[in-house]
C-alpha positions, 0 to 999 in steps of 0.5 A, a space after each residue: 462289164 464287157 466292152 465286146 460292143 465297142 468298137 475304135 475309129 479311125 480319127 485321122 489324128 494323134 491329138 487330145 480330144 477335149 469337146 464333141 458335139 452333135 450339130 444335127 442328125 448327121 454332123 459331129 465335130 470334136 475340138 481338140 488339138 495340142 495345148 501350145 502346139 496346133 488346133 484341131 477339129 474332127 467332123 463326121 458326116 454320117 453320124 460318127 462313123 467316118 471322120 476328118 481331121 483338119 489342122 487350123 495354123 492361124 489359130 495355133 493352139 489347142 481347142 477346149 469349149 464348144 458351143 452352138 448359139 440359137 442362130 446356129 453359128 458354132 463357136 470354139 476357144 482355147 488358149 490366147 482367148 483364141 475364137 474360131 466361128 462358123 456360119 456354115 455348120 463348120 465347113 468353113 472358120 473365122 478367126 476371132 480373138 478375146 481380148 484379154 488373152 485368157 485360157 477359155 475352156 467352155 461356151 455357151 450362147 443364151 442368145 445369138 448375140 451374147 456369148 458367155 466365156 469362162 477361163 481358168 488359170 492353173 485351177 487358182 483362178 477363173 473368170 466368166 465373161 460376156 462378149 458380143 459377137 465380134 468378142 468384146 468384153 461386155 462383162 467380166 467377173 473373176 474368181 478365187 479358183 479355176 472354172 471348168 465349164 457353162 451351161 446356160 438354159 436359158 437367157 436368163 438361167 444357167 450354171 458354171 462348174 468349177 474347183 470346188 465350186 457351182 454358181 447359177 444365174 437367174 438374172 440374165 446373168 448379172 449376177 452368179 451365185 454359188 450353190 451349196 454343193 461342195 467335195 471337188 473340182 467339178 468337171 461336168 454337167 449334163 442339164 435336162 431342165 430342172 434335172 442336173 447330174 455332175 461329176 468331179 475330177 476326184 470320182 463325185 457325181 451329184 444330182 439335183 431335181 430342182 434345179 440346184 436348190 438342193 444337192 445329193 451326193 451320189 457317189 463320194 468320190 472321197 470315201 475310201 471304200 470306194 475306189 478311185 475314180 477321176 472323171 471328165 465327162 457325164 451323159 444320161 439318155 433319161 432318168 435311170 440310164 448314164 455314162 461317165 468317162 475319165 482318166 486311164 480309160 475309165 467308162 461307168 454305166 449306172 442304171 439307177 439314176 447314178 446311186 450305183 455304177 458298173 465299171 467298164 472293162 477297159 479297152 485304152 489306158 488314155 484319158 477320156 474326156 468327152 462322150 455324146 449320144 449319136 441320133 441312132 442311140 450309139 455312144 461317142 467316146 473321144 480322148 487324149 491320143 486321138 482316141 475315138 470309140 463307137 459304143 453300139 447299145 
């Protein structure tokens, strides 16, 4: 498929992109940064078409998870168990740290006073743990292979991805259990209640419409017929239509609720880690190299 509707945003930066997020109609932000190096965080205003770079030395280290909590404080973390947070959508970050110096590569906020932080080290190992506000430790659960993201639906149900792996809780998060789905390292999720796709870094996507009671394997990233396809990232606008973006400036279009998929004519040779709908219905792409695009639909 053509890409003659795509248009490159001037980012302000050459640093990997890792999350994006829409706070409102207007604000974006995008958490990136350099892995050992700096923190960075891009904000647009006006619904993605301009941005801003800002470069935040105390934090020092790349930024991976992003998440808002119902009181509408917004959070990012990365290596060293590194927090920062705002109170004021992101104009303004406090400095915070979990104490056991993880690499924290997602959020989520059931509640306003809860967050839950997953970790990963080398893919071999992972952790989901529960801090309160000031990020004290109230719970932490570890794992026999890395975690690659939460998504909680609720205070009491919610998933996390990971290396060959997906657990949900519906306990208020006492207890994670693994679902019956397997074939990849698992790197994204797009919930819309009951209704999940995910995607795998090996070119898997998986649907369920019961909320992970049972999984269908829509596309085998493992089959040979197929070619290979490593994706970080899946957004579907409704039942039918979706997108994933992944290494080597893959985009995939499926308009069959993901059984079948077109492939983007490629317009970057960068890794695309994360995409987002923006309020007028255009697409967000940000990536590595400070790579931005602006699907127009």
């Amino acid at each position: 498929m053509h890409t003659d509707k795509v248009y490159r945003l001037v980012s302000n930066t050459t640093d990997r992109m890792n999350r994006m997020i829409f706070i409102n109609d207007k604000t974006c932000l995008v958490a990136g940064g350099e892995k050992y190096d700096r923190a960075t965080i891009l904000r647009s205003d006006n619904g993605g078409y301009t941005w801003t770079a800002g470069s935040y030395p105390l934090a020092g280290k790349a930024f991976y998870g992003l998440g808002i909590a119902p009181s509408g404080h917004i959070y990012m973390s990365g290596v060293d168990g590194v927090v920062l947070h705002s109170g004021d959508s992101g104009q303004s970050w406090q400095l915070g740290r979990i104490p056991d110096w993880e690499q924290y590569v997602g959020i989520s906020f059931p509640t306003s006073d809860t967050g839950v932080f997953v970790s990963t080290t080398l893919q071999r190992m992972g952790a989901i743990v529960q801090v309160d506000t000031n990020f004290n430790i109230i719970s932490k659960d570890t794992f026999l292979h890395g975690i690659n993201d939460v998504y909680m639906v609720s205070p009491s149900t919610g998933y996390v991805i990971g290396y060959g792996a997906v657990l949900k809780t519906t306990d208020f998060r006492r207890t994670w259990v693994y679902q019956d789905v397997k074939g990849d390292n698992f790197t994204a999720m797009d919930v819309h209640g009951d209704e999940i796709w995910m995607c795998g870094a090996n070119g898997s996507v998986f649907h369920t419409d019961n909320g992970g009671a049972a999984w269908q394997r829509l596309r085998n990233g493992n089959s040979l017929a197929l070619k290979h396809f490593s994706l970080r990232d899946i957004l579907f606008i409704d039942n039918t239509h979706g997108w994933a973006v992944g290494d080597d400036g893959l985009v995939i279009y499926s308009q069959d609720g993901g059984s079948n998929w077109m492939e983007f004519d490629r317009f970057t040779t960068s890794t695309l880690r994360a995409i987002v709908k923006c309020p007028n219905g255009d697409m967000l792409i940000a990536g590595d190299g400070g790579e931005l695009y602006r699907f127009v639909l």
